[in-house]
N, CA, C and O atoms as CSV, one atom per row, in Angstrom:
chain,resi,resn,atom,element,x,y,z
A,1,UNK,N,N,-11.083,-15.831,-2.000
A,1,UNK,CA,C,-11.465,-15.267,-3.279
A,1,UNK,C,C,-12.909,-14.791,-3.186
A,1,UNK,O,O,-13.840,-15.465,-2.747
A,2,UNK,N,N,-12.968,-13.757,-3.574
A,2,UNK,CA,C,-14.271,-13.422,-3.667
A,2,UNK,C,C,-15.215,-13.892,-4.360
A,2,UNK,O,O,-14.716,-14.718,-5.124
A,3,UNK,N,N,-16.885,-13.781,-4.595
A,3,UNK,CA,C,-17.657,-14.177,-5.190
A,3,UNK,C,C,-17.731,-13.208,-6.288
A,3,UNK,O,O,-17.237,-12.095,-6.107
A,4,UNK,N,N,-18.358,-13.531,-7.546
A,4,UNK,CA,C,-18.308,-13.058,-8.979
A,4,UNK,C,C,-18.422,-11.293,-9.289
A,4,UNK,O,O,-17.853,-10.382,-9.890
A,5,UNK,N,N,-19.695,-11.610,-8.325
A,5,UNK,CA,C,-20.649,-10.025,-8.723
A,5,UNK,C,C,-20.962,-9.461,-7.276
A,5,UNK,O,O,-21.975,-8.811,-7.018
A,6,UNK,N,N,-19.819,-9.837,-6.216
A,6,UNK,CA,C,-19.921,-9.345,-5.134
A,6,UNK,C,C,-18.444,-8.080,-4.439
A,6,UNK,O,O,-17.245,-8.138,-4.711
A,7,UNK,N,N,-18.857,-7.505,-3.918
A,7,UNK,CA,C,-17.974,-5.842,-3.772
A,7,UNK,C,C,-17.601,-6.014,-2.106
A,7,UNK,O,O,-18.319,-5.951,-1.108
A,8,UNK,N,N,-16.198,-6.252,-2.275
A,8,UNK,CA,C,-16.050,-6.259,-0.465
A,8,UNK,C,C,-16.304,-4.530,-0.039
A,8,UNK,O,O,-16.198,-3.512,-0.723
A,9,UNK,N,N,-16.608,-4.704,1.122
A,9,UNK,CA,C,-16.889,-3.711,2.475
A,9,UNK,C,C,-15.893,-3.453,3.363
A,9,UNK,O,O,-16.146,-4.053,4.407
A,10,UNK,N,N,-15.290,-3.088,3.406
A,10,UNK,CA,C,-14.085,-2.457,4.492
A,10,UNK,C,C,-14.900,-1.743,5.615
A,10,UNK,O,O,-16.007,-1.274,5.350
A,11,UNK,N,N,-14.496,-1.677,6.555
A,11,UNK,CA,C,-14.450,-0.513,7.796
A,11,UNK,C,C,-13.445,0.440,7.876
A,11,UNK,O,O,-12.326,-0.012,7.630
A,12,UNK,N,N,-13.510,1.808,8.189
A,12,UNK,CA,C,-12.343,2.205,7.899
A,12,UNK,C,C,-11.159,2.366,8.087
A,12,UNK,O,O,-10.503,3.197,7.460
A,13,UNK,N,N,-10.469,1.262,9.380
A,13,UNK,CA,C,-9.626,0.569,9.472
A,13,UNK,C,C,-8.807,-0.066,8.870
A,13,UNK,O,O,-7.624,-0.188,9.187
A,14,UNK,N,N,-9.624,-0.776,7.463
A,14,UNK,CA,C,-9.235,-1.640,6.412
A,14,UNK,C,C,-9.907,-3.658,7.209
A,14,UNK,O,O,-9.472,-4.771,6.913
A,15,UNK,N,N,-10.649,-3.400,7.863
A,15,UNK,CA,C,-10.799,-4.907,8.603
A,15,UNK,C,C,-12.213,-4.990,7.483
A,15,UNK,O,O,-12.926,-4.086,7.048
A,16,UNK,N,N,-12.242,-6.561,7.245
A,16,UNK,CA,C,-13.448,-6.506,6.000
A,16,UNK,C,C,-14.952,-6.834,7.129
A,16,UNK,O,O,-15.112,-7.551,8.116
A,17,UNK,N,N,-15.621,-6.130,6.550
A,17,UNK,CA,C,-17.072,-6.332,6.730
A,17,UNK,C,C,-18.074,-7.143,5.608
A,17,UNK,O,O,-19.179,-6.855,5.149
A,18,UNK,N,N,-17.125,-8.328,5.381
A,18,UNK,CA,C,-17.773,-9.223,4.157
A,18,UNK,C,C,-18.267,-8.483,3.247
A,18,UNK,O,O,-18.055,-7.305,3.536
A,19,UNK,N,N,-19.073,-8.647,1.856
A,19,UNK,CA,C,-19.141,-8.502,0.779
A,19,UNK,C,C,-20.769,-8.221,0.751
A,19,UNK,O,O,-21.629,-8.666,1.511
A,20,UNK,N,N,-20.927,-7.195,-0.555
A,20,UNK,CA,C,-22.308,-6.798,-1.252
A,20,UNK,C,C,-22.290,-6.852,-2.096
A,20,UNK,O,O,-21.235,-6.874,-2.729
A,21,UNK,N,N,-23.922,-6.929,-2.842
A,21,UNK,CA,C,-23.565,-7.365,-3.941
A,21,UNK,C,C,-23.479,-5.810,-4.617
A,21,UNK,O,O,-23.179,-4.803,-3.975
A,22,UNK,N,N,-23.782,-5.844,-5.930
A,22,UNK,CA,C,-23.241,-4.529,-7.250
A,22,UNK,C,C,-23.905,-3.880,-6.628
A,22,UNK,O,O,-23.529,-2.952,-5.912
A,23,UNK,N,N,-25.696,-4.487,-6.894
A,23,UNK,CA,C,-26.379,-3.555,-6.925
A,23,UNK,C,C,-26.612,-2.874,-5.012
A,23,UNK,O,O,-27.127,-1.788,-4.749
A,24,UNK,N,N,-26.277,-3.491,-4.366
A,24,UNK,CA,C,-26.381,-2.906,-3.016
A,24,UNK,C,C,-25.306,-1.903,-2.769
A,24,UNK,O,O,-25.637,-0.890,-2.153
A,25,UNK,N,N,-24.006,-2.039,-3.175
A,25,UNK,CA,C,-22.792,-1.032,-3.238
A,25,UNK,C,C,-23.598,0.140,-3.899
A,25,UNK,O,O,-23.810,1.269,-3.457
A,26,UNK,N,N,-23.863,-0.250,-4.698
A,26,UNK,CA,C,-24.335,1.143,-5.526
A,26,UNK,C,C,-25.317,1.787,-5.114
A,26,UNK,O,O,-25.464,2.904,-5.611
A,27,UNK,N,N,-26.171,1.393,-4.233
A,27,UNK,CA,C,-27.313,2.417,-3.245
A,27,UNK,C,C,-26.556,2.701,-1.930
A,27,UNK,O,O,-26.727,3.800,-1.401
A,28,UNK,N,N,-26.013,2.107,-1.555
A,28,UNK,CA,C,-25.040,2.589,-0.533
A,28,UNK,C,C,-23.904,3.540,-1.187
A,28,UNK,O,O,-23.100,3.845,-0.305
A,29,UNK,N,N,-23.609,4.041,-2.284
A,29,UNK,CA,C,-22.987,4.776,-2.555
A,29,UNK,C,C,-23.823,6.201,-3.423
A,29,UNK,O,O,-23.307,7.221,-3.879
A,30,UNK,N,N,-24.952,5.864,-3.415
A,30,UNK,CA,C,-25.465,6.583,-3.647
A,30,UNK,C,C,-26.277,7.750,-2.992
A,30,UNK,O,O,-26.696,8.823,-3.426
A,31,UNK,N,N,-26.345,7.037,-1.618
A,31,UNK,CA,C,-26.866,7.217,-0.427
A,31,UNK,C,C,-25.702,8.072,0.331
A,31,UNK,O,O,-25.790,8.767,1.344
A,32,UNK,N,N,-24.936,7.875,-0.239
A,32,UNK,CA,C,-23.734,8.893,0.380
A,32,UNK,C,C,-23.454,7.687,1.646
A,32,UNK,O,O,-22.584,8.105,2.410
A,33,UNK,N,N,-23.838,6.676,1.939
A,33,UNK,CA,C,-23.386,6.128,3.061
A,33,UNK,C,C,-21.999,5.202,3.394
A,33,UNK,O,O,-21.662,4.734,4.482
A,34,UNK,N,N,-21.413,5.115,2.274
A,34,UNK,CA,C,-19.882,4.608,1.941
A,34,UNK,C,C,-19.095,5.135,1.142
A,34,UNK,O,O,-19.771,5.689,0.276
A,35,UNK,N,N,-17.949,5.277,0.945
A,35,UNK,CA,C,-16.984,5.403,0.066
A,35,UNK,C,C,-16.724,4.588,-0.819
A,35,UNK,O,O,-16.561,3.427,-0.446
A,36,UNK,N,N,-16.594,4.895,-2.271
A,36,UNK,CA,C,-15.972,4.017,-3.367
A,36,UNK,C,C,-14.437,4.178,-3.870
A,36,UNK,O,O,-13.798,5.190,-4.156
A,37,UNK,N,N,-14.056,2.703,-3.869
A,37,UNK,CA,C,-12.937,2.803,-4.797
A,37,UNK,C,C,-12.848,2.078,-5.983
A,37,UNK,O,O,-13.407,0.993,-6.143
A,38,UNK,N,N,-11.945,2.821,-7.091
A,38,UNK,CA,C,-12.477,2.358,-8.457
A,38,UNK,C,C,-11.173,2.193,-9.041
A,38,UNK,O,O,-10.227,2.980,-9.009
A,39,UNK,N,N,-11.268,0.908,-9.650
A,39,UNK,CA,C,-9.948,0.558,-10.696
A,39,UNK,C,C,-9.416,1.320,-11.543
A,39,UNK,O,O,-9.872,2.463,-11.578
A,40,UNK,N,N,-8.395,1.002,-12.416
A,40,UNK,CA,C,-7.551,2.029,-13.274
A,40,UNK,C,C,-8.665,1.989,-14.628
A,40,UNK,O,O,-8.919,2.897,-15.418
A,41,UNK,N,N,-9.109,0.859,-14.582
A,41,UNK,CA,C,-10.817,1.178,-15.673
A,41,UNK,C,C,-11.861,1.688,-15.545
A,41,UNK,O,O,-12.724,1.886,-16.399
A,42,UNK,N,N,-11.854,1.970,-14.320
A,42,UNK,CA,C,-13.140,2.660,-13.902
A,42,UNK,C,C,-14.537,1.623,-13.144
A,42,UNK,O,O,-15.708,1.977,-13.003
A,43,UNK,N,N,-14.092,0.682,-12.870
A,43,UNK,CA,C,-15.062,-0.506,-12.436
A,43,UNK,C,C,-14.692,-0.388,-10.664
A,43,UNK,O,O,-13.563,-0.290,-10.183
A,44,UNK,N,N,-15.869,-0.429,-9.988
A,44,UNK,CA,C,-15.884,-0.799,-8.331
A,44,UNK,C,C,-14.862,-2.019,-8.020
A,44,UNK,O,O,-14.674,-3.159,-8.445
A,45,UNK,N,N,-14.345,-1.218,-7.116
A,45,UNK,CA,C,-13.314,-2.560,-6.807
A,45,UNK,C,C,-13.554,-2.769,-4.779
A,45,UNK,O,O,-13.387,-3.867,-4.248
A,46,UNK,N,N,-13.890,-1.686,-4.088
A,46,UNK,CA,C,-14.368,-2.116,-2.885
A,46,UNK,C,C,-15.598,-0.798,-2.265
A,46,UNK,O,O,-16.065,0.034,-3.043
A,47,UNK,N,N,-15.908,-0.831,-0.993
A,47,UNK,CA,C,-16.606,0.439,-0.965
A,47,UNK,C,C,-15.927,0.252,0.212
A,47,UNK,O,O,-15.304,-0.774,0.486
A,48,UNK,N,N,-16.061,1.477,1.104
A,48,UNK,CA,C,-15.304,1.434,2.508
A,48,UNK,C,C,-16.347,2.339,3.560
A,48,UNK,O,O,-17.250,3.112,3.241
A,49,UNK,N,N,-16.021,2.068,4.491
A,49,UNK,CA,C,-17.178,2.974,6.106
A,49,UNK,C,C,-16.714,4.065,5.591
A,49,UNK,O,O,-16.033,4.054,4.565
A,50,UNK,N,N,-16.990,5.026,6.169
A,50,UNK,CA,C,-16.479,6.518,6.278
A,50,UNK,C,C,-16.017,6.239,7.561
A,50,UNK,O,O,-16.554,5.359,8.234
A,51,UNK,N,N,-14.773,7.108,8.107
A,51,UNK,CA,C,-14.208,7.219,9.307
A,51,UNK,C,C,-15.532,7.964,10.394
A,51,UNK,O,O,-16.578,8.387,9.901
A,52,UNK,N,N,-15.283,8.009,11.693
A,52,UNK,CA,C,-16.148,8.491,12.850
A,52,UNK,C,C,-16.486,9.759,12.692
A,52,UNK,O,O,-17.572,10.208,13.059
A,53,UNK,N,N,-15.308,10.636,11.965
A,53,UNK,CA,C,-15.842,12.095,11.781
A,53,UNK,C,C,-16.299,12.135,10.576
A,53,UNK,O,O,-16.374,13.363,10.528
A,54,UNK,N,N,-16.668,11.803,9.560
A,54,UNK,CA,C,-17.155,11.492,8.597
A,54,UNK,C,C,-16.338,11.822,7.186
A,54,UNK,O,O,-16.945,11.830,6.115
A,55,UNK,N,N,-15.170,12.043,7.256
A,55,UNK,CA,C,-13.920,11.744,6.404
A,55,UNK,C,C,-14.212,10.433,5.361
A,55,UNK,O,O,-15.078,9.558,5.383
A,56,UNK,N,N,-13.191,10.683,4.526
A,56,UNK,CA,C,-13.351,9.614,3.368
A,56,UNK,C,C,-12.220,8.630,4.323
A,56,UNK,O,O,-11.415,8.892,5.216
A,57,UNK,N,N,-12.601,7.498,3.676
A,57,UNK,CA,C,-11.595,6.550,4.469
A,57,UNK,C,C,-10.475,6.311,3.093
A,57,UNK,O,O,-9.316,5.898,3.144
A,58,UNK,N,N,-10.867,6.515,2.504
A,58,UNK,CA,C,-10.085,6.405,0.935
A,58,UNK,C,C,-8.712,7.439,1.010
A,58,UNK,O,O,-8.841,8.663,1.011
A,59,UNK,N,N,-8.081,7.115,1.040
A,59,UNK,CA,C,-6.854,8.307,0.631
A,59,UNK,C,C,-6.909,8.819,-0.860
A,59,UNK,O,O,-6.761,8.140,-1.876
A,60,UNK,N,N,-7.127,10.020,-0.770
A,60,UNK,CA,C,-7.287,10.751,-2.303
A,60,UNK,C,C,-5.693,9.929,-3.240
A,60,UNK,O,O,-5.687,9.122,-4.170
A,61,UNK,N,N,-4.482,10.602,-2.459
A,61,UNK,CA,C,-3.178,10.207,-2.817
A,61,UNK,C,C,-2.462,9.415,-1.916
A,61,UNK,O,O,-2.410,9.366,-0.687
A,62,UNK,N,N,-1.799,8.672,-3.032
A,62,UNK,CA,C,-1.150,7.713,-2.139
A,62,UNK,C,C,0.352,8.436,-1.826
A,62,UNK,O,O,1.076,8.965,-2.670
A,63,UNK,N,N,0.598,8.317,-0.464
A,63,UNK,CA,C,1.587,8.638,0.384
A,63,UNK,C,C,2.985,9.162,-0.133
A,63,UNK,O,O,3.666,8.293,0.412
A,64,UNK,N,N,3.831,9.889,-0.737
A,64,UNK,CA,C,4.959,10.237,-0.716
A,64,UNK,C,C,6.133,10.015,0.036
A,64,UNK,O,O,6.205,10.299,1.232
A,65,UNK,N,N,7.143,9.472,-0.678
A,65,UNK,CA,C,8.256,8.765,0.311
A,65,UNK,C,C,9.264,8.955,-0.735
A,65,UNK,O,O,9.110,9.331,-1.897
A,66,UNK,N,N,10.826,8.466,0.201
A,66,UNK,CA,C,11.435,8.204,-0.975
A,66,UNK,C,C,11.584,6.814,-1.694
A,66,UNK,O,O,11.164,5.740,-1.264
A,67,UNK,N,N,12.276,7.040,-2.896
A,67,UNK,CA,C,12.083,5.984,-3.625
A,67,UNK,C,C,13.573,5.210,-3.465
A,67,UNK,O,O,14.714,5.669,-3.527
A,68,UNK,N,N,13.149,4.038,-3.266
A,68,UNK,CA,C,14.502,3.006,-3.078
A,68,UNK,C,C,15.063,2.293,-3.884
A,68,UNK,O,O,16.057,1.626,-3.598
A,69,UNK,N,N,14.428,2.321,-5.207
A,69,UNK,CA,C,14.624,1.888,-6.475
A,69,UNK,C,C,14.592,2.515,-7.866
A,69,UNK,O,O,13.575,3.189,-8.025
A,70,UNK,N,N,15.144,2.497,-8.577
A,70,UNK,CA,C,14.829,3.624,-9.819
A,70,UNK,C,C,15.679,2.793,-10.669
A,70,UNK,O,O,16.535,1.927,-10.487
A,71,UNK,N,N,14.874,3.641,-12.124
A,71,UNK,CA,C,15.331,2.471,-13.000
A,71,UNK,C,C,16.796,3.198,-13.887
A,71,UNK,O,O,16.604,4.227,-14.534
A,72,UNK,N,N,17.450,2.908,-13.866
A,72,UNK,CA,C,18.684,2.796,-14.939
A,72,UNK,C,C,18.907,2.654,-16.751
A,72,UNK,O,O,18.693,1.533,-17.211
A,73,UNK,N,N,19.125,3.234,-17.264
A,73,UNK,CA,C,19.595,3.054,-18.662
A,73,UNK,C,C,21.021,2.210,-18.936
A,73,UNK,O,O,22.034,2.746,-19.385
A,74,UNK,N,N,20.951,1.316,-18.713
A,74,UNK,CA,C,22.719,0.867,-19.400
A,74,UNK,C,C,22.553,0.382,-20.938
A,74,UNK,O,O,21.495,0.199,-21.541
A,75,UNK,N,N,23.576,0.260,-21.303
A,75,UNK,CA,C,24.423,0.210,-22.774
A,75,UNK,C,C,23.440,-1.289,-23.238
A,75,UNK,O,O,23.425,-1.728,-24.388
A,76,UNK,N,N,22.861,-1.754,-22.362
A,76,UNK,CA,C,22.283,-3.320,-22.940
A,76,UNK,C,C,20.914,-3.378,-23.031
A,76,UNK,O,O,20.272,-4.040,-23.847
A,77,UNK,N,N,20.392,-2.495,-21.965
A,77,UNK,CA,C,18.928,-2.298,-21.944
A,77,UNK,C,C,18.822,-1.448,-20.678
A,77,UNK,O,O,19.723,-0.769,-20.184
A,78,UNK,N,N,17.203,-1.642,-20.106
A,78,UNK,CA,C,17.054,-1.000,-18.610
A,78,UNK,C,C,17.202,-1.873,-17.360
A,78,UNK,O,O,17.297,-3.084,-17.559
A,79,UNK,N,N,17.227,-1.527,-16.384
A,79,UNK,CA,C,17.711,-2.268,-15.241
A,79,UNK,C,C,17.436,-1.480,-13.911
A,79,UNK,O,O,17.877,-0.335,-13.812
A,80,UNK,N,N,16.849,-1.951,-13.065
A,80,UNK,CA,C,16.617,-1.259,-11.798
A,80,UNK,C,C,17.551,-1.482,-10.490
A,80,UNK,O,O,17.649,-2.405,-9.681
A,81,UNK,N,N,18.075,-0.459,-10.613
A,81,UNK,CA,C,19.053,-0.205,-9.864
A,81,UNK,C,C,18.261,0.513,-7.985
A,81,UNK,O,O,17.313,1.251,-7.715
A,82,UNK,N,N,19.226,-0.172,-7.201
A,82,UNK,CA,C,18.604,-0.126,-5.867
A,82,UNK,C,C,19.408,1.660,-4.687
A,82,UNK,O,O,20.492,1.742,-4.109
A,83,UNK,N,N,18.726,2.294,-4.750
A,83,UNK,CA,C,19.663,3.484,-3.851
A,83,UNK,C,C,20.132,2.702,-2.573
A,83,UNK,O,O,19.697,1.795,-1.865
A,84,UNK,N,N,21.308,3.559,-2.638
A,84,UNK,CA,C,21.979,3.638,-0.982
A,84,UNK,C,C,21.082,4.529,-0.440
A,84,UNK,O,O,20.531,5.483,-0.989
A,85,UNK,N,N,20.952,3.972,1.128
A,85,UNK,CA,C,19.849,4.352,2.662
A,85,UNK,C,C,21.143,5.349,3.053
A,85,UNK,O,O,22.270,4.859,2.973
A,86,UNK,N,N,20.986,6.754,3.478
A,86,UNK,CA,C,22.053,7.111,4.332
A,86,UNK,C,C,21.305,6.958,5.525
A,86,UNK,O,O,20.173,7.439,5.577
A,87,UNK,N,N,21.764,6.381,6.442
A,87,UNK,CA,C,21.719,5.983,7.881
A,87,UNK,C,C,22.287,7.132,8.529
A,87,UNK,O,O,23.259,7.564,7.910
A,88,UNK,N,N,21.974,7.827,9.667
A,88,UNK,CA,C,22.425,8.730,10.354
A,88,UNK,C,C,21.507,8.888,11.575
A,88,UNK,O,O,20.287,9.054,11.593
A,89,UNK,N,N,22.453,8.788,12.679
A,89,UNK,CA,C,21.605,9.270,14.069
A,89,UNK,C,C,20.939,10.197,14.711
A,89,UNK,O,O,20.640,11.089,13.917
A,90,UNK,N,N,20.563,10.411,15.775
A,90,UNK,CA,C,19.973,11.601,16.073
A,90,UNK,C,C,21.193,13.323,16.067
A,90,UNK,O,O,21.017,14.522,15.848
A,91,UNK,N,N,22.466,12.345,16.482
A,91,UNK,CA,C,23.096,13.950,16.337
A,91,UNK,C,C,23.660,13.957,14.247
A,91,UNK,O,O,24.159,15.062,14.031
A,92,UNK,N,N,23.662,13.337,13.315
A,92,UNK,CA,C,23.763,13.568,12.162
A,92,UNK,C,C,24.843,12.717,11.707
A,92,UNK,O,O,25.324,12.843,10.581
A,93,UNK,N,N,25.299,11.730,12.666
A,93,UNK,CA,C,26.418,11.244,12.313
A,93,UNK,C,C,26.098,9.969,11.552
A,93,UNK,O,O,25.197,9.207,11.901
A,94,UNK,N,N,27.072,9.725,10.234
A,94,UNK,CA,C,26.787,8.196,10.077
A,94,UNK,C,C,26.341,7.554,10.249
A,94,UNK,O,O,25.269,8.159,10.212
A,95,UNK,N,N,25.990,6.314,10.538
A,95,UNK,CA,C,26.075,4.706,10.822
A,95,UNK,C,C,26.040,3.874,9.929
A,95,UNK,O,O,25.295,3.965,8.954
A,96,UNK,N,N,26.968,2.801,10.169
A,96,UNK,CA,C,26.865,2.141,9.065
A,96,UNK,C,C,26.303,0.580,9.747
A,96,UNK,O,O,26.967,0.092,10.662
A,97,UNK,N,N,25.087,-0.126,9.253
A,97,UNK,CA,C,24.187,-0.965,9.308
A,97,UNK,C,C,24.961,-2.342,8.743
A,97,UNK,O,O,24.444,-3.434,8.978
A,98,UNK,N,N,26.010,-2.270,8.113
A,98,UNK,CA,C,26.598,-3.229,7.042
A,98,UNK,C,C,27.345,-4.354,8.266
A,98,UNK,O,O,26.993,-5.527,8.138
A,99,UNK,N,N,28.140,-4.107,9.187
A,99,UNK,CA,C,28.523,-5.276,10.224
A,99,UNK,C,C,27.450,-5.840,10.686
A,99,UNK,O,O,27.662,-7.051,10.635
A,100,UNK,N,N,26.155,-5.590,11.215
A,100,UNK,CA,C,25.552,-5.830,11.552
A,100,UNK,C,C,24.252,-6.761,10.818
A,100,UNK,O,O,23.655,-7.736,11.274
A,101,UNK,N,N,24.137,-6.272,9.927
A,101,UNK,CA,C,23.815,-7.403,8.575
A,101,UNK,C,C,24.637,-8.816,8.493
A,101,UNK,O,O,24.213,-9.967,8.590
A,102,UNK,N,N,25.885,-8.350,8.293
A,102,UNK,CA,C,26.722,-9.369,7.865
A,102,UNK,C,C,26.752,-10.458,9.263
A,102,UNK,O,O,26.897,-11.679,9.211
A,103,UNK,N,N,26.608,-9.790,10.239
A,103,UNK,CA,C,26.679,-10.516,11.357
A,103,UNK,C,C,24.960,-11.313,11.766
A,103,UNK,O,O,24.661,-11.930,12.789
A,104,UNK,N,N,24.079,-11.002,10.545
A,104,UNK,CA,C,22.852,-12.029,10.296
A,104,UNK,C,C,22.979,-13.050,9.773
A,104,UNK,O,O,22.745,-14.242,9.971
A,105,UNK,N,N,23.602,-12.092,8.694
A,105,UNK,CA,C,23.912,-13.483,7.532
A,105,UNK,C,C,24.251,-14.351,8.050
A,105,UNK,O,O,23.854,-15.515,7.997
A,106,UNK,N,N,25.431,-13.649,8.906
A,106,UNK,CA,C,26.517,-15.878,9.241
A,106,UNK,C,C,26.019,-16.451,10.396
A,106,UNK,O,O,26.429,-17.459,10.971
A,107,UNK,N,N,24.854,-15.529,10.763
A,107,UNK,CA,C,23.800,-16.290,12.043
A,107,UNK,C,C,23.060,-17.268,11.428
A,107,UNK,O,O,22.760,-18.391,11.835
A,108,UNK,N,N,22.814,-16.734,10.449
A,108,UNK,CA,C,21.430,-17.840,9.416
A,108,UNK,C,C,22.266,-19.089,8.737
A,108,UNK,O,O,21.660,-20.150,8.582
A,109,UNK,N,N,23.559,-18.993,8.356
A,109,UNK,CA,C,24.439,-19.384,7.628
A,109,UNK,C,C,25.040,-21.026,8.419
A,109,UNK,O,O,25.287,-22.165,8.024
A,110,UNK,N,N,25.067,-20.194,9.856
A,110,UNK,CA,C,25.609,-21.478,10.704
A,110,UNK,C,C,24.412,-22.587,10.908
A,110,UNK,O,O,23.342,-22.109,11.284
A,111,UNK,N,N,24.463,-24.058,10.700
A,111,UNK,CA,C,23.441,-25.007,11.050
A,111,UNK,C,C,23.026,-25.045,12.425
A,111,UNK,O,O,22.155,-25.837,12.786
């Protein structure tokens, strides 16, 4: 856990370089010599290195993928319902992952 009024330091790796306090984040960010990241309120939540070429280490946006969950409307309320993965190989065909699961399960299953 961190200390009260202290701002962890990342490298831009994400490996921590222990903690500063407010007011040192904030000349180091003023200084242009770190990156800030800031909560959904607007308060410092870490500062980070800049990468070697001098890039933000911060990702503006977070990553795009698909989504494996989405939420549902039924007749009782909402409910999050889980997508089917289509599995398919390098030439486009099928696979189905489901024997092979099942054949965990009764691995874990047996004492």
């Amino acid at each position: 856990m961190k200390p009260a009024d202290q701002i962890p330091y990342y490298a831009p790796d994400g490996t921590s370089r222990g903690f500063r306090s407010l007011e040192a984040a904030n000349l180091l960010i003023a200084a242009n010599l770190v990156n800030p990241s800031y909560g959904r309120k607007g308060h410092l939540k870490a500062i980070w290195a800049p990468k070697e070429d001098g890039s933000s280490a911060v990702d503006a946006n977070t990553k795009t993928g698909t989504r494996y969950s989405v939420l549902e409307n039924l007749e009782h309320g909402r409910c999050w319902k889980l997508r089917r993965l289509e599995r398919r190989d390098e030439d486009g065909v099928p696979v189905s992952t489901r024997g092979i699961f099942l054949q965990v399960v009764t691995d874990c299953l047996v004492p």
